[in-house]
N, C-alpha and C positions, 0 to 999 in steps of 0.2 A: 269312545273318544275320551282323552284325558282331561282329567278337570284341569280349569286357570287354573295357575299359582296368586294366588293374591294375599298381597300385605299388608295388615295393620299394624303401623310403625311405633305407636304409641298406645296406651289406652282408653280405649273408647267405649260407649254403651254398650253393655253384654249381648242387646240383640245384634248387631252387625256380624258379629264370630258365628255368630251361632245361627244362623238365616244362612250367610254363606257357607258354612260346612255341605250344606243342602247341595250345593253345586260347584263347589269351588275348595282348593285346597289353600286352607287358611295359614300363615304364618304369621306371629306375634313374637316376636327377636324379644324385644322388653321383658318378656317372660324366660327367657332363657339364663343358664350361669351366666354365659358369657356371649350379653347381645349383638355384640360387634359381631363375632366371628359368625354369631346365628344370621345376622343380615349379612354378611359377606357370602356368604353358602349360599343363601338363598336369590340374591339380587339378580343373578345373570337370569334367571326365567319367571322374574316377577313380571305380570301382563297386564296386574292392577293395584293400585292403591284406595287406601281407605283411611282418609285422616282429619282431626281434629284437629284444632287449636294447639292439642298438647304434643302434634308431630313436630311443630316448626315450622319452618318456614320452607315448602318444595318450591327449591326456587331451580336456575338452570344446571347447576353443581349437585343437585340431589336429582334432577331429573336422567341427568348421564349416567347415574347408577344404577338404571333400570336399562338397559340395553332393548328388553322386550317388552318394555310398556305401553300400556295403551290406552287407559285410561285411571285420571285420578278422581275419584267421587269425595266431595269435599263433606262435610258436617256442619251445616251453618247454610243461612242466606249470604252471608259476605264473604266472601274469598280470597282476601285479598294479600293473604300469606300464600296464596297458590298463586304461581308467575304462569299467569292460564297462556298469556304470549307466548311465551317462549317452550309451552305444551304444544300448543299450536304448532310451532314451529319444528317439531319433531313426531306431528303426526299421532300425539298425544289429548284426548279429548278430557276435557273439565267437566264435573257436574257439581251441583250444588242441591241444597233441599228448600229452593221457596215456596211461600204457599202455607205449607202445614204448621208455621211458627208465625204468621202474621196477627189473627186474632190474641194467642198470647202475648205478646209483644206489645200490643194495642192495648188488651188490657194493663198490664204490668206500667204503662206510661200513663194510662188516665190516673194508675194508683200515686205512682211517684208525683205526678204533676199535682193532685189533690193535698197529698200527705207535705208535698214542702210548701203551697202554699197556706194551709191551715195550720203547720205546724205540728202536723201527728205523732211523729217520733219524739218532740222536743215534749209535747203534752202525755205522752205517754212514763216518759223518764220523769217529768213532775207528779206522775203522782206515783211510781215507783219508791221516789226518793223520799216520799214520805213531806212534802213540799204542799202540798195543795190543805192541808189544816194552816199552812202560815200565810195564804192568801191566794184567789182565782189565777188561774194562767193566762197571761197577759192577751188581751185580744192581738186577732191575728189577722194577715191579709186575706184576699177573698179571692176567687174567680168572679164574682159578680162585676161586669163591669169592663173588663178585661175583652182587649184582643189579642186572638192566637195566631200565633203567623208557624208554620212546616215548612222545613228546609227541608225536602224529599217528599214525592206525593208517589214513590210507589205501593206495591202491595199493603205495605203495611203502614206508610203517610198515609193511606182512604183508610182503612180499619180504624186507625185514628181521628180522624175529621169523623166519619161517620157516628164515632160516638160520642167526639165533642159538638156534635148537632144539638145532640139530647143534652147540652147543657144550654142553648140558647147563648152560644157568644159567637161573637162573626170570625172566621176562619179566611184565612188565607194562606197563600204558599208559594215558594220558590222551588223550580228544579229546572234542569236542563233546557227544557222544552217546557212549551203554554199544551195542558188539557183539554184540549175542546170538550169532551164530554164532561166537566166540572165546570161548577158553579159559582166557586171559590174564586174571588180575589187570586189574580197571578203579579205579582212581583219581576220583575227580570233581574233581580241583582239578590243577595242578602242584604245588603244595607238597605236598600229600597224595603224589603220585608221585616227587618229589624224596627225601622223609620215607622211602619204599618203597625208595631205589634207591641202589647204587653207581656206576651209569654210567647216563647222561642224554644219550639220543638227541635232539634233536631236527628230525623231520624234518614240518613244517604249513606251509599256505603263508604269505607274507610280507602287507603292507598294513595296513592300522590297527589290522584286529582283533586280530593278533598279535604288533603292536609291543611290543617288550621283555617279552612273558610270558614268557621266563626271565628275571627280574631279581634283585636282591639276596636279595630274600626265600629266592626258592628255590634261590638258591647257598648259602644259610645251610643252607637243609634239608639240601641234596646232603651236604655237610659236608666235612671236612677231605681226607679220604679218596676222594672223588669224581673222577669224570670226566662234562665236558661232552663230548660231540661234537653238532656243527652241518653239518647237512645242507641247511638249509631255505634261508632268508633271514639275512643279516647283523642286518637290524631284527628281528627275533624275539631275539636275544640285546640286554639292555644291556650293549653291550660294555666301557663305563668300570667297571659293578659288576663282570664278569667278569676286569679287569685287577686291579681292589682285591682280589677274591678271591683269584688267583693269587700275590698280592704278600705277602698277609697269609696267606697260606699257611690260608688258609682253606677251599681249594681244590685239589685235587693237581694235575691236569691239565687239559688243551683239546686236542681234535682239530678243528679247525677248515678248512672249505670257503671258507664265505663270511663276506664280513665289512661293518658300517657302512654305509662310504665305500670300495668297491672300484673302479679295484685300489689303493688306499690302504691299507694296515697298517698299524696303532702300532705302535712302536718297540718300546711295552713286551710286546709279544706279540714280535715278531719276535727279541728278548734273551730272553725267558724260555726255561730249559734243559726245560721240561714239556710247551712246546707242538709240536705238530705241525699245521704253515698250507698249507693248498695254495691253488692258484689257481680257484676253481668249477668243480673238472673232472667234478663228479657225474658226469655224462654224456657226460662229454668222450672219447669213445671216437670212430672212424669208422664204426662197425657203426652205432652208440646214435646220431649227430647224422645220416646218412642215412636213418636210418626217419623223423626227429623232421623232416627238410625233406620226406620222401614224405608226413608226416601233413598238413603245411601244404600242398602241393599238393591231395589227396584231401579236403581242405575246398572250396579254393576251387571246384576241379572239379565236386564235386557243387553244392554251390551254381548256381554256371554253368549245367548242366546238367538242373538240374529233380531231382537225385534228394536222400534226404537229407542233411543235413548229417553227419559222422558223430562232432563234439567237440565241439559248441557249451558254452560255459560255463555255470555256473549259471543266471546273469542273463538270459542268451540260450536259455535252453531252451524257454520256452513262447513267445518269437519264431519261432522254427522252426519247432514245430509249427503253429503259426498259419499261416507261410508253405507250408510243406507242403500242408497242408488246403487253402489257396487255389490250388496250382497243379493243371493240369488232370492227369487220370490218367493 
């Protein structure tokens, strides 16, 4: 039987090439003189894709370039540069890698959340600079005291909550739908959890529905005294209200992942003395980014292979079992 043709469009984790050679015939165009013409050759018998952040955006115009495709295994818990819709609609199934990037994720936000409210980076650069013989670094605010409110209680909203247990501060959260199995304060609005909190997680995925639901309003709620941290998407925060907040001091802090337009930062985030920016290293560990390339293999594999799929997206779920049910036993 011939192997799939499968495509990595972009550069990705060296395991994903190199797991699928196992079973699959691998093409990387990127790699080529000339990648256009490499992905022109090859696109009419591509059966899978394999892509990152750094493919772009497979929206319904790149999905018509596969004529044989069948499914796309995304890189990431959030997908939301893959138009899983309009896969669906051509018979094309999504998968993602949740799960094996939740614990780091968690960790990586109690770090950011700790580091901008004590000011760890700022006390760090004080005594770099050679500043701490002309006088102590200014005390700093606390968690002590403090309410946390999570805007998303999935996988990795509980990894979260779970470890700010172990700081003894009361937790609450907003998403979709109320938890029956938590214990946690439910909110049904942001503002209502804004209204509830000191410190404002936000970790839900990115894409229309959650464009700029923290905006002005619920930085007014959060109040003077507040901290955002942004675990999610950059489009989940509006990030021109969250610069006017900062400026007007209507807003104490920002622990900030992601942002807008990355890797592009405003200035006026990158000046401000409150904030703490990193680079989207949620997961950016070598443990956390080899599980997330073995989940993107153990998609396509099964797929290939006839057994189930084991991540398909939302949109893609009752495509699965559909194909499932049609292959023979």
């Amino acid at each position: 039987m011939a192997k799939p043709d499968l495509l990595i469009p972009a550069p990705m984790h060296p395991r994903v090439a190199a797991a699928l050679a196992a079973f699959a015939t691998v093409h990387q165009p990127w790699q080529a003189d000339d990648p256009a013409a490499a992905l022109a050759a090859v696109a009419p018998r591509v059966r899978g894709l394999a892509v990152s952040t750094l493919a772009g955006t497979v929206d319904a115009a790149m999905l018509d370039r596969f004529p044989a495709l069948e499914i796309v295994a995304s890189f990431g818990v959030g997908y939301e540069r893959v138009d899983a819709a309009a896969a669906a609609a051509r018979d094309v199934i999504v998968t993602n890698t949740p799960g094996v990037l939740d614990e780091e994720v968690a960790d990586l936000t109690l770090g950011l959340l700790l580091a901008t409210l004590r000011q760890i980076p700022q006390a760090d650069h004080h005594v770099r600079a050679g500043r701490w013989p002309e006088g102590a670094f200014p005390l700093s605010p606390s968690l002590r005291g403090r309410r946390v409110g999570l805007i998303g209680m999935g996988g990795i909203g509980r990894a979260i909550a779970r470890r700010l247990e172990g700081f003894a501060v009361p937790i609450a959260y907003h998403s979709r739908h109320r938890r029956d199995d938590l214990a946690y304060a439910y909110h049904a609005s942001p503002i209502a959890l804004a209204e509830a909190s000191d410190v404002l997680i936000a970790i839900v995925p990115g894409g229309a529905a959650t464009r700029h639901l923290i905006d002005a309003s619920v930085l007014r709620a959060l109040g003077p005294a507040g901290v955002l941290i942004n675990v999610a998407r950059g489009s989940v925060v509006d990030e021109a209200a969250l610069i006017a907040a900062l400026e007007a001091g209507t807003l104490l802090a920002a622990g900030l992942d992601v942002f807008a337009d990355e890797p592009h930062v405003p200035a006026a985030l990158t000046a401000h003395p409150r904030c703490v920016l990193l680079p989207h290293i949620g997961s950016a560990s070598e443990v956390t980014r080899a599980a997330m390339a073995d989940r993107v293999v153990a998609n396509l594999e099964a797929w290939f292979t006839g057994a189930p799929v084991p991540d398909p997206v939302a949109e893609a779920a009752a495509l699965a079992r559909r194909a499932q049910a049609a292959r023979p036993a």
